[in-house]
C-alpha positions in Angstrom: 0.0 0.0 0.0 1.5 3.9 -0.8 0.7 6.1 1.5 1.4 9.9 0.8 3.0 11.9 2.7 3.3 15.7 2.4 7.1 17.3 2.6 9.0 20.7 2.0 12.0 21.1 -0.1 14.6 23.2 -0.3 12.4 25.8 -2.4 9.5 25.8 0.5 7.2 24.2 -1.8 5.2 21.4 -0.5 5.7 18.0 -2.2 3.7 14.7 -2.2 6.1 11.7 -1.2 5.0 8.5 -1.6 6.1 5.8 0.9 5.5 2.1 1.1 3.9 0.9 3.8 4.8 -2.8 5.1 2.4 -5.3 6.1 4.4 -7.3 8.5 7.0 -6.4 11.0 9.7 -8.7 11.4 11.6 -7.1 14.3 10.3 -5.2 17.5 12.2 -3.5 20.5 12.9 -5.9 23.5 11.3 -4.9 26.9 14.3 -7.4 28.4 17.8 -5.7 29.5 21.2 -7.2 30.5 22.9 -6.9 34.0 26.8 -5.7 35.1 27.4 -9.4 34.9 25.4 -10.2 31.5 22.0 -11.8 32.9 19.0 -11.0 30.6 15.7 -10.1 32.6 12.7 -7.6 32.4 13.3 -6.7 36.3 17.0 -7.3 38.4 16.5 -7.5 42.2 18.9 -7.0 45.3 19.0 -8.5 48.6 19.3 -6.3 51.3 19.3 -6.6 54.9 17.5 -4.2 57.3 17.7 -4.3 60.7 14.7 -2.5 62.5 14.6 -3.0 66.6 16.6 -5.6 66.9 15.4 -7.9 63.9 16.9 -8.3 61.0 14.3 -8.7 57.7 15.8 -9.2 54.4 13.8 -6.7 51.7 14.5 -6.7 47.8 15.8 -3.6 46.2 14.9 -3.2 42.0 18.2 -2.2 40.2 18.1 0.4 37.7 21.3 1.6 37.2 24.0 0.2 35.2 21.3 -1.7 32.9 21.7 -2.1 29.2 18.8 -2.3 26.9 18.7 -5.7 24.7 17.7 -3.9 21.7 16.7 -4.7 18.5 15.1 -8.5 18.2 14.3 -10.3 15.0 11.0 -12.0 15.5 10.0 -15.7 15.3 7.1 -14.9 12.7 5.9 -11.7 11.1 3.0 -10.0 12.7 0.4 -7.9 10.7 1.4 -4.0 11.3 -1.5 -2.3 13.6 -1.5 0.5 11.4 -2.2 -1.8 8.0 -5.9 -1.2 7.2 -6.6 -5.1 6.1 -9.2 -6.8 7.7 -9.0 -10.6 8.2 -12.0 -13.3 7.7 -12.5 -16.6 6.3 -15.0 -16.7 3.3 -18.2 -18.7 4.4 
């Protein structure tokens, strides 16, 4: 599908560009990140120990420094693009 898109050139006049639109993405950003020590996760916990009156209680602590995104990932099949007007129905 060509979508049109409207642009300005160097001469201020406004000009129709036509882009293609894909039906499938193959890739999508990863919501998963990698620790100091290379661990993939969504979340990273610590272990810390508080001492309150006497007792000592352990408590976890979310990490979110030092935390590197995963990035890019290539997915395992194509999924239709939400913005791709097709709708999707089995003749009967």
């Amino acid at each position: 599908m060509i979508q049109p898109k409207m642009e300005r050139n160097s001469h201020w006049r406004e000009v129709e560009v036509f882009q293609v639109a894909r039906s499938f993405v193959l890739t999508r950003r990863s919501s998963m990140y990698f620790d100091e020590d290379g661990d993939l996760a969504h979340e990273f916990y610590e272990e810390t120990v508080v001492t309150k009156n006497g007792q000592r209680k352990a408590k976890l602590k979310r990490i979110y420094k030092n935390l590197t995104p995963q990035g890019i990932i290539k997915l395992d099949h194509p999924c239709i693009h939400v913005d791709f007007p097709v709708v999707l129905c089995e003749p009967g």
